[in-house]
C-alpha positions in Angstrom: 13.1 22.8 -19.8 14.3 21.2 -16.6 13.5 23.5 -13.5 16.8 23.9 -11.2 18.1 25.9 -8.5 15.5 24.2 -5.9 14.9 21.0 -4.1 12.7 18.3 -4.1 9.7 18.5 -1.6 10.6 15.5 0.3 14.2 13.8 0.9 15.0 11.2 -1.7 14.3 7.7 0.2 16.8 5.5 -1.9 15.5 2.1 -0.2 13.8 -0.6 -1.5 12.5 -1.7 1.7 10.7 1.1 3.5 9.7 1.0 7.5 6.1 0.0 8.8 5.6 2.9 10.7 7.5 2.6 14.3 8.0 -1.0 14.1 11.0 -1.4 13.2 9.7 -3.8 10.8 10.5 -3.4 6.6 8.2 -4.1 3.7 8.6 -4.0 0.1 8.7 -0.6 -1.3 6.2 -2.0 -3.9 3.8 -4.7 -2.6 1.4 -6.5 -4.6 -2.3 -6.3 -5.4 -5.8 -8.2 -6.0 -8.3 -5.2 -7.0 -10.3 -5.7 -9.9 -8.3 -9.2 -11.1 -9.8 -10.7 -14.4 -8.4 -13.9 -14.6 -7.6 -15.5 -11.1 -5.2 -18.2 -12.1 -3.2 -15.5 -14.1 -2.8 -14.0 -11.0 -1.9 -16.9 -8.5 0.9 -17.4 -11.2 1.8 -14.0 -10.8 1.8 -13.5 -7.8 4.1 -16.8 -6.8 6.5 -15.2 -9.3 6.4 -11.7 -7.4 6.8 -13.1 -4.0 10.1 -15.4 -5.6 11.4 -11.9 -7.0 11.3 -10.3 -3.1 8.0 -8.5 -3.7 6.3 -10.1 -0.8 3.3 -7.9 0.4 0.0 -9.1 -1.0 -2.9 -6.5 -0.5 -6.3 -7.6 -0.4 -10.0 -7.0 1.3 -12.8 -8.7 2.1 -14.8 -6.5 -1.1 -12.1 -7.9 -3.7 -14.2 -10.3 -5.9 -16.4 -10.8 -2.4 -13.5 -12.9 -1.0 -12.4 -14.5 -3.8 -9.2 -12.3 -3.6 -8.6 -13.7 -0.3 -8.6 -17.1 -1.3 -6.1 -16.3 -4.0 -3.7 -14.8 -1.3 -4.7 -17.7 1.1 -3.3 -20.4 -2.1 -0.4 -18.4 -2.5 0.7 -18.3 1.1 0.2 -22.0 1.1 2.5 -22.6 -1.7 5.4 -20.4 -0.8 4.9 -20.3 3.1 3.0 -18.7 5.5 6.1 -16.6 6.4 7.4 -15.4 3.3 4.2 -13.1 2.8 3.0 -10.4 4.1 -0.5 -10.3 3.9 -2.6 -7.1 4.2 -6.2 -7.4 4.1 -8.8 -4.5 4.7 -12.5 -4.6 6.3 -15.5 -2.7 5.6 -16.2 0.1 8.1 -19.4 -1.1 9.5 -17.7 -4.0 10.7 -15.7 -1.4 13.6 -18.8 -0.5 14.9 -18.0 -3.3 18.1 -14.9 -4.8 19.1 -17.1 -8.5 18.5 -17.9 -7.2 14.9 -14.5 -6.7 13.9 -13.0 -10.0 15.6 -16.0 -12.3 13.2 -15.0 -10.1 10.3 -11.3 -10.7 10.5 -12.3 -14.0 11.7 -14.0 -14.8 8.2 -11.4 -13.1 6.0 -9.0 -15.5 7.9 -11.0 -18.6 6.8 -11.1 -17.4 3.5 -7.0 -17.3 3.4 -6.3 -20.7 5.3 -4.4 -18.5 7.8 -4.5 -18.1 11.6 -3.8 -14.2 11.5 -2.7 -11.3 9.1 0.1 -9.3 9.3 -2.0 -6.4 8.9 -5.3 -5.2 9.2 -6.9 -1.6 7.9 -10.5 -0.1 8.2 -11.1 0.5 4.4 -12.5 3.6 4.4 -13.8 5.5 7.5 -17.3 5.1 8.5 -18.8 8.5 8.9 -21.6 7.6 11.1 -19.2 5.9 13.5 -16.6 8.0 15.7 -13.1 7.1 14.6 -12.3 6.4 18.1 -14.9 3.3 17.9 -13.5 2.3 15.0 -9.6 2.0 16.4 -10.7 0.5 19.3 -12.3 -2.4 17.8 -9.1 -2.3 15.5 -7.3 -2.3 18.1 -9.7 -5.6 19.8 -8.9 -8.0 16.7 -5.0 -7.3 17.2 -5.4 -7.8 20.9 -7.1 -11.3 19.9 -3.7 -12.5 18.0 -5.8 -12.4 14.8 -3.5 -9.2 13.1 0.1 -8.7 14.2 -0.7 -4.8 12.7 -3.4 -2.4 12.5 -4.1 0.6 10.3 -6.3 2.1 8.2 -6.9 3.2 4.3 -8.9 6.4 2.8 -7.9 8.8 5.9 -7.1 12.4 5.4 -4.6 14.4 7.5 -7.1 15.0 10.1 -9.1 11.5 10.1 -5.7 10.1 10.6 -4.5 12.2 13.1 -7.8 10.9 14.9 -7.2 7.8 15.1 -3.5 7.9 16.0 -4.8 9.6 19.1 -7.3 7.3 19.5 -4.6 4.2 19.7 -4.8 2.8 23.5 -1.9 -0.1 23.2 -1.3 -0.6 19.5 -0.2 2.0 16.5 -1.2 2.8 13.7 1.5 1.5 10.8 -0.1 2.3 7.6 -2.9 4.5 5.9 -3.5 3.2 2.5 -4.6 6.1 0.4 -4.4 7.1 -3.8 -1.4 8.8 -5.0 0.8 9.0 -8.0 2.5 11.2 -9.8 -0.1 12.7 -11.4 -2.8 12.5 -8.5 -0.6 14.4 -5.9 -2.7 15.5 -3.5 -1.7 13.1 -0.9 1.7 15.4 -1.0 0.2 18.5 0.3 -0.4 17.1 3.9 -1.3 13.9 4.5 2.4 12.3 3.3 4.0 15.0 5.5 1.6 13.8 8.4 2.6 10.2 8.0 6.4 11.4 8.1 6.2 13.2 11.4 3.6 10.6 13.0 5.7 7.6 11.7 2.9 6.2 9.7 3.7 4.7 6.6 1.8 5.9 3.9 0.8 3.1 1.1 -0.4 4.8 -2.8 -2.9 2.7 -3.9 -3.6 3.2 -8.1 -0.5 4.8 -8.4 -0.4 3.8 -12.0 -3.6 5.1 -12.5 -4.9 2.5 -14.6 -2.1 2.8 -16.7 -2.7 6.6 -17.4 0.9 7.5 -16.3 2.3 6.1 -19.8 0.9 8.6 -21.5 1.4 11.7 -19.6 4.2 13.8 -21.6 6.3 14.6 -18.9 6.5 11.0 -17.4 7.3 10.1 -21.1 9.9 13.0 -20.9 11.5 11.4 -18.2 11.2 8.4 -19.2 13.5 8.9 -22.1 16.1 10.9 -20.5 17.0 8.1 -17.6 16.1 5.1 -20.3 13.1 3.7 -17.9 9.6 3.1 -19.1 6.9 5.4 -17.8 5.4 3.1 -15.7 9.0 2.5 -14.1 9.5 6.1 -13.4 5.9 7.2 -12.2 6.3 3.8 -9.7 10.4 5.6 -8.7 9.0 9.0 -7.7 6.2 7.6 -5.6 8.8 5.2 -4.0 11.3 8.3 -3.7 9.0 9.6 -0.9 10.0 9.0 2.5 7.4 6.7 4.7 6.2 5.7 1.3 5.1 2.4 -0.7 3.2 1.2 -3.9 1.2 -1.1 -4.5 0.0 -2.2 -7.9 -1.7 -5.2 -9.5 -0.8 -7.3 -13.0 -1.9 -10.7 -14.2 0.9 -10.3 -16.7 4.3 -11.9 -16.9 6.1 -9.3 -18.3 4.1 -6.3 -16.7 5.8 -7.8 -13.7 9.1 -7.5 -15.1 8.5 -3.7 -16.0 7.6 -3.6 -12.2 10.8 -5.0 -10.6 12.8 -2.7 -13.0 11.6 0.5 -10.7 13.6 -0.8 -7.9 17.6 -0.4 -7.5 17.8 2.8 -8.6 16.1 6.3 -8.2 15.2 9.5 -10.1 17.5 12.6 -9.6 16.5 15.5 -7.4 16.4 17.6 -10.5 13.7 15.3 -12.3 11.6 14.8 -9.4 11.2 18.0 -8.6 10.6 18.6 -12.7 8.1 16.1 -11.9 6.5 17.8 -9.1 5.5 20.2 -11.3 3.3 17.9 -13.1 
């Protein structure tokens, strides 16, 4: 049943801190997020209890809950420190289009936190009627102003990111946010081998798919063999890939606890690459 003799596409990255691209800066390997929350205070209560448990990226934009997510990160920085997160927030595209644009946008999403910068800021998607060059460069304006200590950017294939590496003048590119899991692997044919030779770190986005994983037989499979859940192990391979970090979202408790257990240890070669063949 188990498919041997071969090796895993990627080496297995056993850390639970990964780097941010070239910086020489480390962030969780999962990080947390605020798409789609339900209940708000649910959250804030999660999310205190994350950044306590060493899960201290929060990951946000200006479109969550039309900046109601940023407030929620902005009351949880307050409450443990500023310094003890690291926040990520994304703008829309059309915001890119001038270096003046991007500074109010950032600007506002500030406000909306309470804080005087972000640790990181990505275009959400890129803008199709704007050259990607424009875009980096007014990226790369609010990070000149002090108001992002990183930029990058979220939704780039293997060629849009190539772009805008290129198009960097004085700061890099970190981070390109993109979906990936371990059934949704397309991320694996050449965009996460991209990130590893660039030195971007690549961040999966749904990589739970809604909660989809648990069901799929082989997860299950492999769930039983190493005594995890599924939702532990599909977390453990996507965390397994060099350059690479999660991020999911819960306004539960103990959906948080099932979380933290997908750290400290990692799937063998042999099931990865079983699950490869997913």
């Amino acid at each position: 049943m188990w498919r041997v003799g071969s090796l895993p596409r990627f080496p297995i990255d056993e850390s639970d801190t990964k780097p941010l691209g070239r910086t020489g800066e480390k962030i969780p390997a999962i990080g947390m997020g605020t798409w789609g929350i339900r209940s708000y205070a649910s959250a804030e209560e999660v999310l205190l209890a994350a950044v306590e448990r060493g899960l201290s990226l929060i990951d946000t934009a200006e479109m969550y809950g039309e900046g109601l997510a940023e407030e929620l990160v902005g009351r949880v920085a307050k409450q443990v420190g500023r310094d003890r997160v690291f926040i990520v927030t994304k703008l829309r595209p059309y915001h890119f289009a001038s270096a003046d644009s991007a500074v109010r946008a950032t600007e506002a999403s500030c406000r909306r936190m309470g804080v005087s910068y972000v640790d990181l800021l990505l275009i959400h998607w890129p803008e199709e009627t704007l050259p990607i060059h424009v875009q980096v460069r007014s990226l790369e304006a609010v990070a000149d102003r002090g108001l992002a200590r990183y930029i990058g950017v979220s939704n780039f294939n293997a060629s849009q990111l190539r772009e805008a590496v290129e198009s960097t003048s004085k700061h890099e590119i970190v981070l390109n946010q993109v979906k990936y899991s371990v059934i949704d692997r397309k991320a694996e044919r050449k965009l996460l081998p991209l990130c590893i030779e660039l030195g971007v770190t690549m961040q999966a986005y749904t990589p739970l798919e809604r909660g989809r994983v648990a069901y799929d037989p082989k997860v299950i499979e492999v769930a039983q063999k190493v005594g995890k859940t599924p939702i532990q192990v599909a977390l453990n391979y996507v965390i397994s890939r060099p350059m690479t970090t999660a991020v999911v979202k819960t306004e539960r408790m103990n959906h948080l606890e099932e979380i933290l257990g997908a750290l400290g240890w990692r799937l063998s070669a042999e099931l990865i690459e079983y699950l490869e063949s997913l």
